[in-house]
C-alpha positions in Angstrom: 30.9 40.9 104.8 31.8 42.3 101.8 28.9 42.5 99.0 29.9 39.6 95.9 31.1 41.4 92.6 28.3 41.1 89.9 30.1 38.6 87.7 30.1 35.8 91.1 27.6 33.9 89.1 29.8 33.2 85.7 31.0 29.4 85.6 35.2 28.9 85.5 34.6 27.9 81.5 32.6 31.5 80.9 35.9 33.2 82.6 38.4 32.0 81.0 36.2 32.3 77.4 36.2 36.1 78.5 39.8 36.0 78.8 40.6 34.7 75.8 38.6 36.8 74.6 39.9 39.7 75.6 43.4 38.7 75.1 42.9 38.0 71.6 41.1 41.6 71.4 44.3 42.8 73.0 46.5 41.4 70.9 44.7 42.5 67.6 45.0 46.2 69.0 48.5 45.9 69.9 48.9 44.4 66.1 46.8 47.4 64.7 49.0 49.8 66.9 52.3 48.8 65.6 51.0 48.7 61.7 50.4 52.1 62.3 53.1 53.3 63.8 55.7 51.3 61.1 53.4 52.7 58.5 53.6 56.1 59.9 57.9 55.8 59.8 57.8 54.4 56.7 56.1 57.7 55.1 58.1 59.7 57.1 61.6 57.6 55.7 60.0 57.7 51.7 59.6 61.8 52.0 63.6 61.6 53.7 64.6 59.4 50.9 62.9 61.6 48.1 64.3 64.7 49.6 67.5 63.1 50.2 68.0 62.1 46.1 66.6 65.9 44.8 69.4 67.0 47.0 72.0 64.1 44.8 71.0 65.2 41.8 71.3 69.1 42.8 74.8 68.4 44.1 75.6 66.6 41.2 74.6 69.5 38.6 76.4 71.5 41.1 79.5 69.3 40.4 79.8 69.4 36.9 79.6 73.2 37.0 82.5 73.7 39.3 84.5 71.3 36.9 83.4 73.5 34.4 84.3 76.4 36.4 87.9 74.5 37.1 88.6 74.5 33.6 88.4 77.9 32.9 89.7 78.4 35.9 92.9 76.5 34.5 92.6 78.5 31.3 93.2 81.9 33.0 95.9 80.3 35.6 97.8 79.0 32.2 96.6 81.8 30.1 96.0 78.7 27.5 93.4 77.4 25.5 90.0 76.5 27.0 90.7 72.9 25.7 94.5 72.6 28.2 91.6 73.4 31.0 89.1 70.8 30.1 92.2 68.7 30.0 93.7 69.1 33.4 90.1 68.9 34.8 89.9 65.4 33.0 93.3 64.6 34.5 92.6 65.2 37.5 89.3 63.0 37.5 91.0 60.2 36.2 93.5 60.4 39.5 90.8 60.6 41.6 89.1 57.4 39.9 92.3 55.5 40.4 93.0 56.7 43.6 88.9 55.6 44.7 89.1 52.2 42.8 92.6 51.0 44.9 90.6 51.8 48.2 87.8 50.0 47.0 89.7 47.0 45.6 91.6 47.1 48.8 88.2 46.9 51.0 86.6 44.7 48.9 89.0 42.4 48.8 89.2 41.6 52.7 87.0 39.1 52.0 82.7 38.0 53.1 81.4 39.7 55.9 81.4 36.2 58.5 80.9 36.9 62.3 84.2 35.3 63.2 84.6 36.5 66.9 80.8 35.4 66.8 81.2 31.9 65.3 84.3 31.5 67.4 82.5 32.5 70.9 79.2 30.4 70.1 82.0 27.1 69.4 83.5 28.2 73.4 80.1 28.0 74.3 79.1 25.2 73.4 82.4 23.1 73.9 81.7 24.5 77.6 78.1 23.6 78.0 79.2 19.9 76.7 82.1 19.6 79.4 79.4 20.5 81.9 77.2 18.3 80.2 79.8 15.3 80.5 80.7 16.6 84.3 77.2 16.5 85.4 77.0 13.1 83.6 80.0 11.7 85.8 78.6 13.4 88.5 75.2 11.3 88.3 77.1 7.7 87.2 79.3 8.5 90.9 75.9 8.7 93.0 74.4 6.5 91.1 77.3 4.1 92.0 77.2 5.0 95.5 73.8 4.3 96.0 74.1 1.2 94.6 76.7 0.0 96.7 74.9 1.4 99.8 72.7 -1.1 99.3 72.5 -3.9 101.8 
């Protein structure tokens, strides 16, 4: 025969407290486990984000000095005044402004963001599961009816 494990003696009510216990240790360390590891993304997304906003405010410094750079640009092209360059750099902003606010107004105005192939599958769903709901029902009453007149 094979010699009886050490724990033989413990009652049924001393197990399952052990397993509880030990569940509810598990449990905290798989809690514990996950804090960390979110907390450990989390810094890693706030130094991405920082990074990510020096490099928007470098490419924006960068952008007003190529406008700058258009304008004389424009001066030399025209032979003109520095002004006529500041001007057609303006110009051309505003057409880009009006050409970016008709998109938007055009996106925007496609209305809420609703799940309607969602909404519209769940009602299908549903609308099934109630016809085999109402089948299953008739499908009872019948047996039930032909039990009953079974019956001597």
């Amino acid at each position: 025969m094979s010699p009886t494990p050490p724990n033989s003696d413990k009652s049924v009510g001393e197990i399952v407290s052990e397993v509880s216990e030990k569940a509810s240790l598990l449990v905290r360390e798989e809690i514990a486990l996950a804090k960390a590891e979110v907390t450990g993304k989390v810094k890693t997304l706030g130094k991405g984000a920082a990074v990510g906003a020096a490099a928007g405010v470098f490419l924006f410094f960068a952008f007003i000095f190529f406008l700058h750079a258009l304008a004389y640009f424009f001066q030399d092209l025209f032979d003109s005044s520095v002004w006529f360059g500041y001007l057609l750099v303006v110009v051309l902003l505003v057409v880009a402004a009006v050409i970016a606010g008709l998109l938007a107004k055009k996106w925007l105005s496609s209305g809420p963001p609703t799940p309607d192939m969602a909404i519209e599958e769940a009602k299908a769903t549903r609308d099934q599961l109630e016809h085999q709901t109402v089948e299953r029902d008739q499908i009872e009453r019948s047996l039930e009816r032909d039990k009953e007149d079974s019956k001597p």
